[in-house]
PDB file of N, CA, C, O and CB in Angstrom:
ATOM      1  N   UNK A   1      -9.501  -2.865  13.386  1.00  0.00           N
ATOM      2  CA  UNK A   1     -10.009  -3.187  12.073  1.00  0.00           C
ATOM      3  C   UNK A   1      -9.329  -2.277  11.076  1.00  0.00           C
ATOM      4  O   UNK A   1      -9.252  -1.058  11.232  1.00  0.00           O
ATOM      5  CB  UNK A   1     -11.548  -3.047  12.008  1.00  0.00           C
ATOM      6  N   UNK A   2      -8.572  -3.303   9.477  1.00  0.00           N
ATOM      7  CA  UNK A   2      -8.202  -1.758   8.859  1.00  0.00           C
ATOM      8  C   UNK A   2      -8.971  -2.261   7.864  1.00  0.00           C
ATOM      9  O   UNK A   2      -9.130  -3.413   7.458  1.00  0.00           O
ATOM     10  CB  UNK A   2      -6.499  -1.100   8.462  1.00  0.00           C
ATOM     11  N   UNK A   3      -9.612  -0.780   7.396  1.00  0.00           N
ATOM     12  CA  UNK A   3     -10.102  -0.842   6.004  1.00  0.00           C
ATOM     13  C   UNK A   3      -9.336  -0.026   4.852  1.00  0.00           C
ATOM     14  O   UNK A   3      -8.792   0.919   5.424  1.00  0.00           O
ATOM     15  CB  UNK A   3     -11.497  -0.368   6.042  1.00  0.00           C
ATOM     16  N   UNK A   4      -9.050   0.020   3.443  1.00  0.00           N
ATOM     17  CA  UNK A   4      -8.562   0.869   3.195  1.00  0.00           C
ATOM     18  C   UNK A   4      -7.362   1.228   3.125  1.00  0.00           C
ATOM     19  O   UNK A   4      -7.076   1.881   2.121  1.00  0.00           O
ATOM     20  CB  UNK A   4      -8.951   1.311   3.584  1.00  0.00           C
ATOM     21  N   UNK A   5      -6.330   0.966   4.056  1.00  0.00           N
ATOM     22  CA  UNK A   5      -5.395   1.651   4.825  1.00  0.00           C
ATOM     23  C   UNK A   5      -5.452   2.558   6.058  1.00  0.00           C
ATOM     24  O   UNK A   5      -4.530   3.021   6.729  1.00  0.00           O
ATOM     25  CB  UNK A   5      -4.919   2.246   4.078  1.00  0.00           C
ATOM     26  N   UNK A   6      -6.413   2.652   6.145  1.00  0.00           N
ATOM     27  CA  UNK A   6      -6.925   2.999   7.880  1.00  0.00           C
ATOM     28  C   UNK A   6      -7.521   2.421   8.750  1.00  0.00           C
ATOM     29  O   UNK A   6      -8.574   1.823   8.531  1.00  0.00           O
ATOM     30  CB  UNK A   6      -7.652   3.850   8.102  1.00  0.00           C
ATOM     31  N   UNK A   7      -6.805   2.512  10.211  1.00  0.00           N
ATOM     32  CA  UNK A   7      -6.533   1.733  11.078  1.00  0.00           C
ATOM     33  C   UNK A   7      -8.524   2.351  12.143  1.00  0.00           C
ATOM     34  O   UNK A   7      -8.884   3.355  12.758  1.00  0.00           O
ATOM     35  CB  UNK A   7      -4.507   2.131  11.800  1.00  0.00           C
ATOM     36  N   UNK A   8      -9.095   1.181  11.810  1.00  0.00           N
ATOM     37  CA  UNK A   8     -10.448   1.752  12.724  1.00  0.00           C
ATOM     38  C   UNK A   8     -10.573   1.380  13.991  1.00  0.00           C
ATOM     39  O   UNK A   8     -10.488   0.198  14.322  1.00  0.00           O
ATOM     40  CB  UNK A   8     -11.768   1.346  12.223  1.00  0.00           C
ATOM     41  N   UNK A   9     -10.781   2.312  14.800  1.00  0.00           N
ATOM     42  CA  UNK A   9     -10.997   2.072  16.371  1.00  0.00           C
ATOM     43  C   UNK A   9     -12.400   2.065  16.920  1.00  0.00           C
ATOM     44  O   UNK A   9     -13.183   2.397  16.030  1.00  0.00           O
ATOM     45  CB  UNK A   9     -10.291   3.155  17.161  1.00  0.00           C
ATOM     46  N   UNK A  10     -12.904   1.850  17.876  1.00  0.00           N
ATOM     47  CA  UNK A  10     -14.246   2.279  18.777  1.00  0.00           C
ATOM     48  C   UNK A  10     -14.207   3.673  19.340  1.00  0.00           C
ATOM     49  O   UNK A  10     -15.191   4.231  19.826  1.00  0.00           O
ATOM     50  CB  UNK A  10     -14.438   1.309  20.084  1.00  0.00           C
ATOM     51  N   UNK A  11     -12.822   4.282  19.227  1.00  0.00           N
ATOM     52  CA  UNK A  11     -12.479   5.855  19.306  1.00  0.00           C
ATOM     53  C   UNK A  11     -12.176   6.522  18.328  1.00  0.00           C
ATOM     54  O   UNK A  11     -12.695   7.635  18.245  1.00  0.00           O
ATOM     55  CB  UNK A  11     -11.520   6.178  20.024  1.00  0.00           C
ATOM     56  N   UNK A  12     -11.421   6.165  17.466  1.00  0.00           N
ATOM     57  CA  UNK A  12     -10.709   6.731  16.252  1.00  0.00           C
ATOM     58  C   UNK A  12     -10.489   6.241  15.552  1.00  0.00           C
ATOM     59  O   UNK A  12     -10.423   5.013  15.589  1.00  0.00           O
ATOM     60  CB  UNK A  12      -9.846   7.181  16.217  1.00  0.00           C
ATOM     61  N   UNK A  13     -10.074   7.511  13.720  1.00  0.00           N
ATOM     62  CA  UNK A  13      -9.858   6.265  12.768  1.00  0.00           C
ATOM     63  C   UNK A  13      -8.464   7.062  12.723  1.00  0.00           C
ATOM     64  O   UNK A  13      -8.467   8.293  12.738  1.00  0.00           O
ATOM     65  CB  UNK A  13     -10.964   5.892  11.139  1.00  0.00           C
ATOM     66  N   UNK A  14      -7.462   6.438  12.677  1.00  0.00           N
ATOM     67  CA  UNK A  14      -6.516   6.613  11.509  1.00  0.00           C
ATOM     68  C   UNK A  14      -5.703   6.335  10.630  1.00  0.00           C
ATOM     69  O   UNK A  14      -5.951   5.149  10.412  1.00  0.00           O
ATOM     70  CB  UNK A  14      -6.141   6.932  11.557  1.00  0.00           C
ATOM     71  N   UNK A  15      -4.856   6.639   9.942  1.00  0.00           N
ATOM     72  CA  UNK A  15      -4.043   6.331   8.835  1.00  0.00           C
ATOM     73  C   UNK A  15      -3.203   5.020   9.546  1.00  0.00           C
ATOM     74  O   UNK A  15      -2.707   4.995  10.672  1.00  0.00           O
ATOM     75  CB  UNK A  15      -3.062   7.743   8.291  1.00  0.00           C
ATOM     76  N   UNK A  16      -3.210   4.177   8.737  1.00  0.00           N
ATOM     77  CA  UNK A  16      -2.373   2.852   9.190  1.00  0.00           C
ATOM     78  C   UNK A  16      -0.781   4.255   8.865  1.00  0.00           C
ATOM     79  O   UNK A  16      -0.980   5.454   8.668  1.00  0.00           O
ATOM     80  CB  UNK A  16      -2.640   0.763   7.708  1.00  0.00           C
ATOM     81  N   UNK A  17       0.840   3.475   8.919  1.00  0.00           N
ATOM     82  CA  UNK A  17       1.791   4.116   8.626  1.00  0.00           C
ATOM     83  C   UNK A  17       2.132   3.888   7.303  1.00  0.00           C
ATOM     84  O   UNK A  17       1.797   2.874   6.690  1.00  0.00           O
ATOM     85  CB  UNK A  17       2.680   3.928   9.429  1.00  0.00           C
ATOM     86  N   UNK A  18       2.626   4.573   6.955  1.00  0.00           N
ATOM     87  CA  UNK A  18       3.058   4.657   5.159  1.00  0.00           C
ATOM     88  C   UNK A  18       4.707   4.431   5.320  1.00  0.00           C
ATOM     89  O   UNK A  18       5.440   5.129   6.021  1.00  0.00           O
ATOM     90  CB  UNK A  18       2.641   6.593   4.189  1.00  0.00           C
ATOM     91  N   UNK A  19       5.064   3.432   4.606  1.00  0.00           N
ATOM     92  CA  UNK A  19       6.606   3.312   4.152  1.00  0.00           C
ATOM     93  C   UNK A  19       6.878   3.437   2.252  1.00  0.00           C
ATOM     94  O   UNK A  19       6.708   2.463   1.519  1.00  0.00           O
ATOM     95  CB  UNK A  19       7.169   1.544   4.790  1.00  0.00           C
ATOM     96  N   UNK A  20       7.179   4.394   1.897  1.00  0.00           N
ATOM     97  CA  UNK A  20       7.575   5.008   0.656  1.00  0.00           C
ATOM     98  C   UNK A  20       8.968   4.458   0.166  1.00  0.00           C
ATOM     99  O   UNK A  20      10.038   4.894   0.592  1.00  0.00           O
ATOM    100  CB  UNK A  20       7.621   6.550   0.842  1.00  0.00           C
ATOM    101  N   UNK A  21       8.837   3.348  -0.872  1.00  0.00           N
ATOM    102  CA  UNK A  21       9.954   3.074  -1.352  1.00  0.00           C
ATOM    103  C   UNK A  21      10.616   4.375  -2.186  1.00  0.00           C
ATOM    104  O   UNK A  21       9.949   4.768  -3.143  1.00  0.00           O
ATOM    105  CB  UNK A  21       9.734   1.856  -2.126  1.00  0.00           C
ATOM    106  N   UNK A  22      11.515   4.873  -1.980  1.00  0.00           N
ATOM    107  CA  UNK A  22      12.053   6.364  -2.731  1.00  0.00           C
ATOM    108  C   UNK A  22      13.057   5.739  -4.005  1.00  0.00           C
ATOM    109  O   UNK A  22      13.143   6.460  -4.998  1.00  0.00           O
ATOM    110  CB  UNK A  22      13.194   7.588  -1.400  1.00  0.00           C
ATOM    111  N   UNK A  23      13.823   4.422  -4.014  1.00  0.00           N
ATOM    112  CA  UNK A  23      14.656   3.943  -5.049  1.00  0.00           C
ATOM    113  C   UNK A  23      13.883   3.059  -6.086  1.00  0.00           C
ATOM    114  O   UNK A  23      13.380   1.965  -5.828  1.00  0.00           O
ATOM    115  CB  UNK A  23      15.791   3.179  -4.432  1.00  0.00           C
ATOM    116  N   UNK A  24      13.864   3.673  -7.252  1.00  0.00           N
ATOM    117  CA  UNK A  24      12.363   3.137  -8.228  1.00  0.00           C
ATOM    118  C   UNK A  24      13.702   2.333  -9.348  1.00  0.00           C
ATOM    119  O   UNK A  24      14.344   3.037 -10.127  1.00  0.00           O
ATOM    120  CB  UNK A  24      10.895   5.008  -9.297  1.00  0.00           C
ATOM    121  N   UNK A  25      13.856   1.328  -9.275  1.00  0.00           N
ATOM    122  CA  UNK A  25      14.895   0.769 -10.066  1.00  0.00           C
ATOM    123  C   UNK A  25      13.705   0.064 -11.327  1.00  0.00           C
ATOM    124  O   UNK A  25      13.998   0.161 -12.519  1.00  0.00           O
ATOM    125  CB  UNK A  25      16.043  -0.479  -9.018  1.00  0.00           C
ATOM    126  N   UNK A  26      12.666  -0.477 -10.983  1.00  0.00           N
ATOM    127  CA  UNK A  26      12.045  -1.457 -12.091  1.00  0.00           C
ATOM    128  C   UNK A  26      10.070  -0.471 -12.726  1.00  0.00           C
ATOM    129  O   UNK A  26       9.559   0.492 -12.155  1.00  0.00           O
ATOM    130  CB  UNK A  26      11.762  -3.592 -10.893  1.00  0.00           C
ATOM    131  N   UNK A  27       9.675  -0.989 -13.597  1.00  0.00           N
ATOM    132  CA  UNK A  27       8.389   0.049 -14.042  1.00  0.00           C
ATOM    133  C   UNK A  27       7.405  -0.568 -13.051  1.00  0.00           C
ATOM    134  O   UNK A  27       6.753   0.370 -12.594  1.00  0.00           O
ATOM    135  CB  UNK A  27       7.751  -0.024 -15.888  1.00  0.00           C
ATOM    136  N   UNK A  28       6.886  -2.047 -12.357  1.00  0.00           N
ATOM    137  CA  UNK A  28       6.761  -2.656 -10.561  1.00  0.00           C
ATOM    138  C   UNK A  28       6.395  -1.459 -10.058  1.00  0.00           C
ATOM    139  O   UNK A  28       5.280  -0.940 -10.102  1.00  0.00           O
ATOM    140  CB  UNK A  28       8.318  -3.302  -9.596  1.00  0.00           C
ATOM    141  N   UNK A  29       7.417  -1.036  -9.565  1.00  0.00           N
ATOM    142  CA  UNK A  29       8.006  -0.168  -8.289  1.00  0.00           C
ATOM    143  C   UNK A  29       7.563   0.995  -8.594  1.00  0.00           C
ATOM    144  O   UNK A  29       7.028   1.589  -7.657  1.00  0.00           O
ATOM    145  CB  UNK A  29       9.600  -0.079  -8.022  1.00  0.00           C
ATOM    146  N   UNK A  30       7.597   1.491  -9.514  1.00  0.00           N
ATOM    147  CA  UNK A  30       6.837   2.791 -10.557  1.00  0.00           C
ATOM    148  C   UNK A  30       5.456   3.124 -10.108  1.00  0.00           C
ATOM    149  O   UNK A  30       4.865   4.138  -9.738  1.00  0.00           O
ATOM    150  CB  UNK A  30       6.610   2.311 -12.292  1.00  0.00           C
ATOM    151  N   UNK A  31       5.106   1.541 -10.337  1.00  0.00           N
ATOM    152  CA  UNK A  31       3.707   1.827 -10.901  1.00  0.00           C
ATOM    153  C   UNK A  31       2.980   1.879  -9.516  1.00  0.00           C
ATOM    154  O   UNK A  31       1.922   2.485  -9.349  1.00  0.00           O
ATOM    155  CB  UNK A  31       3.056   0.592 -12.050  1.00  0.00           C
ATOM    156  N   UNK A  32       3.837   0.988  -8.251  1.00  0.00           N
ATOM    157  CA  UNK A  32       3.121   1.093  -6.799  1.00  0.00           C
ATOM    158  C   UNK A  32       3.401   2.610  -6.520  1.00  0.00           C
ATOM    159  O   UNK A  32       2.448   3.388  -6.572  1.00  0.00           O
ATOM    160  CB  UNK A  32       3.831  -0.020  -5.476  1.00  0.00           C
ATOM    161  N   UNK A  33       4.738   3.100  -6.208  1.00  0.00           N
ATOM    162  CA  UNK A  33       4.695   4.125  -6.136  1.00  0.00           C
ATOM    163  C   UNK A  33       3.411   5.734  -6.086  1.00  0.00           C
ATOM    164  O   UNK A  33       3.047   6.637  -5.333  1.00  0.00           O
ATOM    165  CB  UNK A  33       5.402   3.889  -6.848  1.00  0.00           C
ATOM    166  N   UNK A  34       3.134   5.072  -7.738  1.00  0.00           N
ATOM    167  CA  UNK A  34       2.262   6.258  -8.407  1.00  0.00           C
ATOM    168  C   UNK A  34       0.994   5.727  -7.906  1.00  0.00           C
ATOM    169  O   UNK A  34       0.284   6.720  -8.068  1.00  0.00           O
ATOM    170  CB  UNK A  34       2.313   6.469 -10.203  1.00  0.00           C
ATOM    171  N   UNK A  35       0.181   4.769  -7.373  1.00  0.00           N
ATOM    172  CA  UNK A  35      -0.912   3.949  -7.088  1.00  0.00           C
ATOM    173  C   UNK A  35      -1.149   4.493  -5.931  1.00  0.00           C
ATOM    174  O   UNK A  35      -2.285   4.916  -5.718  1.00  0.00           O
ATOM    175  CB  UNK A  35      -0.761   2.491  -7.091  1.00  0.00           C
ATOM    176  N   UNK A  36       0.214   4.643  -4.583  1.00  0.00           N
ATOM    177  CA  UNK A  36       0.253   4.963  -3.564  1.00  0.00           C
ATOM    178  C   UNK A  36       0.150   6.725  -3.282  1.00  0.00           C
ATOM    179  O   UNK A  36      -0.443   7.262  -2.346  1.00  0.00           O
ATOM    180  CB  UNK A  36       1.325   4.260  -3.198  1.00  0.00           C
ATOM    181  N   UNK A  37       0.771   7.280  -4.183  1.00  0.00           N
ATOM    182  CA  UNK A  37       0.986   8.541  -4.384  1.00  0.00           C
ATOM    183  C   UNK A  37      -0.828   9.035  -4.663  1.00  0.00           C
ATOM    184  O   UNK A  37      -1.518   9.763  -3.949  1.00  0.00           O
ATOM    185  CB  UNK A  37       2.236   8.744  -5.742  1.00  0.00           C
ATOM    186  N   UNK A  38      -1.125   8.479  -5.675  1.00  0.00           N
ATOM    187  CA  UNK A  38      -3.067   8.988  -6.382  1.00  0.00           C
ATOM    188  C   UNK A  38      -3.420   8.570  -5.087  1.00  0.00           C
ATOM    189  O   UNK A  38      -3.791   9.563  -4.463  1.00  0.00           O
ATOM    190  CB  UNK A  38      -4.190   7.893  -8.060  1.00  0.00           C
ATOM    191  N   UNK A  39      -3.494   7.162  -4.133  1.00  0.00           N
ATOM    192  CA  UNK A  39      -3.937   7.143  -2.892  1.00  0.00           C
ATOM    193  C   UNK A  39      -3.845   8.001  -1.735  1.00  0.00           C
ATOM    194  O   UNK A  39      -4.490   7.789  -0.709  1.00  0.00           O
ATOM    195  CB  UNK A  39      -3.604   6.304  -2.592  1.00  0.00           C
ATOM    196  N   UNK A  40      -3.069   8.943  -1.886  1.00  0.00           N
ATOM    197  CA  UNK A  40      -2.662   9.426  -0.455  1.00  0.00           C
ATOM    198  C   UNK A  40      -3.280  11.157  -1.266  1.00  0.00           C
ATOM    199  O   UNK A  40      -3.988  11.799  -0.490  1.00  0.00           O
ATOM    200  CB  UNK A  40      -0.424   9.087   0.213  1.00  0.00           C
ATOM    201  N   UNK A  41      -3.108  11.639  -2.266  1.00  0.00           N
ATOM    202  CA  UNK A  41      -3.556  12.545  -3.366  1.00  0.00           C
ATOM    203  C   UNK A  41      -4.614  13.453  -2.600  1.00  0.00           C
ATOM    204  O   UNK A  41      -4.385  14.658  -2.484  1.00  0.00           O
ATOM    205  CB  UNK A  41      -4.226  11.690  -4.727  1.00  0.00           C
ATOM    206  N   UNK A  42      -5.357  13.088  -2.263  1.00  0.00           N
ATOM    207  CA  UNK A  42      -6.746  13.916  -2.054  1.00  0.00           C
ATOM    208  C   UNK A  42      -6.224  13.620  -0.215  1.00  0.00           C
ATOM    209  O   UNK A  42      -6.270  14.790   0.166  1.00  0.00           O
ATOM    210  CB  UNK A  42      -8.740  12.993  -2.917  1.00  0.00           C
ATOM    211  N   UNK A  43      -5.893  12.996   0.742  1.00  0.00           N
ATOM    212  CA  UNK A  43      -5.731  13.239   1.793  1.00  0.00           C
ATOM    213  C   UNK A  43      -5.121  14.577   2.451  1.00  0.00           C
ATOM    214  O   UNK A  43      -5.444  15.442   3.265  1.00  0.00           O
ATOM    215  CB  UNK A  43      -5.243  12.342   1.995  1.00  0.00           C
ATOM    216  N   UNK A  44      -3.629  14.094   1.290  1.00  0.00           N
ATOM    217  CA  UNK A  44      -2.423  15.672   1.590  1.00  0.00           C
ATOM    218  C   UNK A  44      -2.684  16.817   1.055  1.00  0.00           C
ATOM    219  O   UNK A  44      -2.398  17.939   1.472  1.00  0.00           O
ATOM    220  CB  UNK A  44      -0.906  15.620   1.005  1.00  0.00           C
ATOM    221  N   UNK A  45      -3.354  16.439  -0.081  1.00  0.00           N
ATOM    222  CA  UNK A  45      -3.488  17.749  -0.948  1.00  0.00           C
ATOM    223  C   UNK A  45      -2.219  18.010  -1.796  1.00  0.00           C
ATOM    224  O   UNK A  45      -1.598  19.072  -1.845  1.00  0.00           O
ATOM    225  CB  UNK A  45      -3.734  19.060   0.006  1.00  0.00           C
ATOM    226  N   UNK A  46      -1.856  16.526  -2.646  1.00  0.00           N
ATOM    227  CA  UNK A  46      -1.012  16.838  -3.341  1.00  0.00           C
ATOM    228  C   UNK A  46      -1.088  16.836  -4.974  1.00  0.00           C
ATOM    229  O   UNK A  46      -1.171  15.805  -5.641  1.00  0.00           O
ATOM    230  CB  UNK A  46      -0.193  16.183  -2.865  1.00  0.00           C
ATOM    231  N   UNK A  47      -1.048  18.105  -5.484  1.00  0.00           N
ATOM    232  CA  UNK A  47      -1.612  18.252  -7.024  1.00  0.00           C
ATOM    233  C   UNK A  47      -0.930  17.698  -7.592  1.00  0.00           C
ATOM    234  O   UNK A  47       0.257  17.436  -7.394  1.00  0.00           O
ATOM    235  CB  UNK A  47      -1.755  19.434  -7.716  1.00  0.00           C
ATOM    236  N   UNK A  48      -2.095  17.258  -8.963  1.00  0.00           N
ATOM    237  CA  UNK A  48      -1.856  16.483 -10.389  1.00  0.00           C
ATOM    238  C   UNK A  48      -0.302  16.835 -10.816  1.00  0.00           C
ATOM    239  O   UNK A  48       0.579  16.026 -11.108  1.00  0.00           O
ATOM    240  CB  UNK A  48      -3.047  17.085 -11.718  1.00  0.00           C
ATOM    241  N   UNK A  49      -0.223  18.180 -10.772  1.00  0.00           N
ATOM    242  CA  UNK A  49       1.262  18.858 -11.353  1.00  0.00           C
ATOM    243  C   UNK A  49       2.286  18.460 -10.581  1.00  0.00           C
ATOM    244  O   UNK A  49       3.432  18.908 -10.590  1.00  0.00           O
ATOM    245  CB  UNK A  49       1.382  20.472 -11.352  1.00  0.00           C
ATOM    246  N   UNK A  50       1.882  17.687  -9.979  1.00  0.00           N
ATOM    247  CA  UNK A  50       3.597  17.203  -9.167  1.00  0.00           C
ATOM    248  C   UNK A  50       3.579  15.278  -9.531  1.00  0.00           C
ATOM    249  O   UNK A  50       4.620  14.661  -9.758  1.00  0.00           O
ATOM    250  CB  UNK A  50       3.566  17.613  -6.580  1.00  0.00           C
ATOM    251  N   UNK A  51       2.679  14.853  -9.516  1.00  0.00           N
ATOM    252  CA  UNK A  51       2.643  13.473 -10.215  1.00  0.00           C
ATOM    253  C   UNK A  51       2.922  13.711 -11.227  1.00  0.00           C
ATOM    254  O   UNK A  51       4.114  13.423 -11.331  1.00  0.00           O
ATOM    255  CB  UNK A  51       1.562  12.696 -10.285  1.00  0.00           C
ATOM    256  N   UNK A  52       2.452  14.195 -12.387  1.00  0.00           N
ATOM    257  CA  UNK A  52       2.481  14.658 -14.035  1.00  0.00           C
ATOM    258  C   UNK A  52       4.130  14.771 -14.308  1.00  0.00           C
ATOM    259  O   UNK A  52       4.566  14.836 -15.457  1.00  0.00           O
ATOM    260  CB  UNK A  52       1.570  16.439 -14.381  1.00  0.00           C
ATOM    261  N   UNK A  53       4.882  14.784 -13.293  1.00  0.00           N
ATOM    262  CA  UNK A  53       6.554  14.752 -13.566  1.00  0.00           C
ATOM    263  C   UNK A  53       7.086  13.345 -13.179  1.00  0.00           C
ATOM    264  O   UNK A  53       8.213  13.000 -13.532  1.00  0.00           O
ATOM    265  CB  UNK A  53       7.448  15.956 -12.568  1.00  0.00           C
ATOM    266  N   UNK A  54       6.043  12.301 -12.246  1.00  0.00           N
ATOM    267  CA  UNK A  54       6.799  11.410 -12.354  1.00  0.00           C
ATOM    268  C   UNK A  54       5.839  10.412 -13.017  1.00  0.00           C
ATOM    269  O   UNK A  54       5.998   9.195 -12.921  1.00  0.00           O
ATOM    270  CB  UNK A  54       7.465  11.092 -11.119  1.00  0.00           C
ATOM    271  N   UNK A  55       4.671  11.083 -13.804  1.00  0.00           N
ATOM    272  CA  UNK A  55       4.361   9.621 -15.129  1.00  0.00           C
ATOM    273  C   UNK A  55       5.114   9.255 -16.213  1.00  0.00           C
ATOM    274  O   UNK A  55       4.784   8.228 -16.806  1.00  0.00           O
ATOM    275  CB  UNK A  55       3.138   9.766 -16.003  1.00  0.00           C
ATOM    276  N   UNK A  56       5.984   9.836 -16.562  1.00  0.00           N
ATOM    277  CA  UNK A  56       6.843   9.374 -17.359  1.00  0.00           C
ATOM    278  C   UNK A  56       7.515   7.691 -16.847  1.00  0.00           C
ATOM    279  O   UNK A  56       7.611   6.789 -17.679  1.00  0.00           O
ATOM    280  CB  UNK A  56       7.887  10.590 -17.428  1.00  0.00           C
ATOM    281  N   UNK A  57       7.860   7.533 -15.620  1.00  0.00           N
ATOM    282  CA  UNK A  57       8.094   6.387 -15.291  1.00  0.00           C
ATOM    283  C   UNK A  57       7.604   5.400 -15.305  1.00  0.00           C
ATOM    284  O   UNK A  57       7.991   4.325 -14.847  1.00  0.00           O
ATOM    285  CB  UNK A  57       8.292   6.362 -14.634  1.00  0.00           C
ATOM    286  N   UNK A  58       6.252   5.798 -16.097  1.00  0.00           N
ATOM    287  CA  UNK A  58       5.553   4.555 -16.241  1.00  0.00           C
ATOM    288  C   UNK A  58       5.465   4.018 -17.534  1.00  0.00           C
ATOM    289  O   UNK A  58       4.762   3.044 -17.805  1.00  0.00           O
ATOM    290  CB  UNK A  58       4.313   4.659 -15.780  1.00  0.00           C
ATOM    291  N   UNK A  59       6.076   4.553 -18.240  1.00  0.00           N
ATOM    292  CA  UNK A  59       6.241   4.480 -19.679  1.00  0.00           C
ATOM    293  C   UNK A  59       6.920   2.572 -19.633  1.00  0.00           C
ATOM    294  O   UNK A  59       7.449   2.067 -18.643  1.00  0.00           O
ATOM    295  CB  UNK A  59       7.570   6.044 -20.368  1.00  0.00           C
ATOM    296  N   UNK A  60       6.725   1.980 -20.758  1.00  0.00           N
ATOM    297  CA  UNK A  60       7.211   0.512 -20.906  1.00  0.00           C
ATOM    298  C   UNK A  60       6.087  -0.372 -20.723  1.00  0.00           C
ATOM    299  O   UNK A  60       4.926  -0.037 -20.484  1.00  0.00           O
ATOM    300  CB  UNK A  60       8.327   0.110 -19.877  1.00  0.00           C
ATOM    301  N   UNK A  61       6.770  -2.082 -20.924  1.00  0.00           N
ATOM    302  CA  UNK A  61       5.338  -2.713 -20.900  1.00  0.00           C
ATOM    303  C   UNK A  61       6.076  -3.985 -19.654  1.00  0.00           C
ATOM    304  O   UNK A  61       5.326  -4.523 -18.839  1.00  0.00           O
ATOM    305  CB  UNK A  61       4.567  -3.433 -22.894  1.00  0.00           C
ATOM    306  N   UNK A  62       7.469  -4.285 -19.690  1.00  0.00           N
ATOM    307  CA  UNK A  62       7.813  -5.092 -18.879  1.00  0.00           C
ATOM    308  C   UNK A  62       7.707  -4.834 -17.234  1.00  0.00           C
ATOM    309  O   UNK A  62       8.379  -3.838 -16.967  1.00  0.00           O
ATOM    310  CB  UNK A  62       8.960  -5.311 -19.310  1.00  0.00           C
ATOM    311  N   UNK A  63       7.304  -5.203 -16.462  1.00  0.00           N
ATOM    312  CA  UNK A  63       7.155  -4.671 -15.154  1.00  0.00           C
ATOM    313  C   UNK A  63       7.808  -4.915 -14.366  1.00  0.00           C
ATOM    314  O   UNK A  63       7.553  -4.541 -13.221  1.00  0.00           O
ATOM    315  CB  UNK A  63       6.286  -4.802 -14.657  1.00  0.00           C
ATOM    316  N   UNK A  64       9.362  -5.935 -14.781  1.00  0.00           N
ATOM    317  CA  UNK A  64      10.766  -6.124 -14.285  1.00  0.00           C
ATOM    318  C   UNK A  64      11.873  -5.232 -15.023  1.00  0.00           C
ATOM    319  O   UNK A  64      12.862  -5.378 -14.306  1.00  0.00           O
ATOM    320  CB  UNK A  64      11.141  -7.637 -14.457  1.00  0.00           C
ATOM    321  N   UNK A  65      12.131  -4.611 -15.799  1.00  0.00           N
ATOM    322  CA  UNK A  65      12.902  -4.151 -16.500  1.00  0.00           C
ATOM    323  C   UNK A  65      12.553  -2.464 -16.035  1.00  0.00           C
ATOM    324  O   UNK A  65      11.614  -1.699 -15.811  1.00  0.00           O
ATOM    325  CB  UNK A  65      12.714  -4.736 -18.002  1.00  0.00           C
ATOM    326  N   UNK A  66      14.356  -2.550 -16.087  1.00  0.00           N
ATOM    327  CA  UNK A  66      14.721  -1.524 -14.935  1.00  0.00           C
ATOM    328  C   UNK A  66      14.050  -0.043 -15.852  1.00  0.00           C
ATOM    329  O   UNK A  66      14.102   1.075 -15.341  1.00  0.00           O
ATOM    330  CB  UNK A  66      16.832  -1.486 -14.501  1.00  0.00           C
TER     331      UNK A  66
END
């Protein structure tokens, strides 16, 4: 069963696998990115101050345009 993104067992839960697009060509791709990034946020323990450098990429209104 996944809920979430985690994979639930009758033994265990865990993290389904994560594939990280790293080439952000369109504001799309941006915006999953940063969606995925706040998602995973409180798991890794990865601070505001390291997202806060890549919100700028979200700047624009077209969500195809590179």
């Amino acid at each position: 069963w996944q809920h979430l993104g985690w994979s639930l067992t009758n033994s265990m839960v865990t993290p389904q696998k994560l594939c990280l697009k790293t080439k952000i060509t369109t504001l799309h791709e941006a915006q999953r990115l940063l969606g995925d990034l706040q998602w995973l946020r409180p798991m890794v323990g990865i601070p505001n101050e390291l997202l806060d450098k890549l919100r700028p990429l979200l700047k624009g209104m077209d969500p195809t345009a590179p």
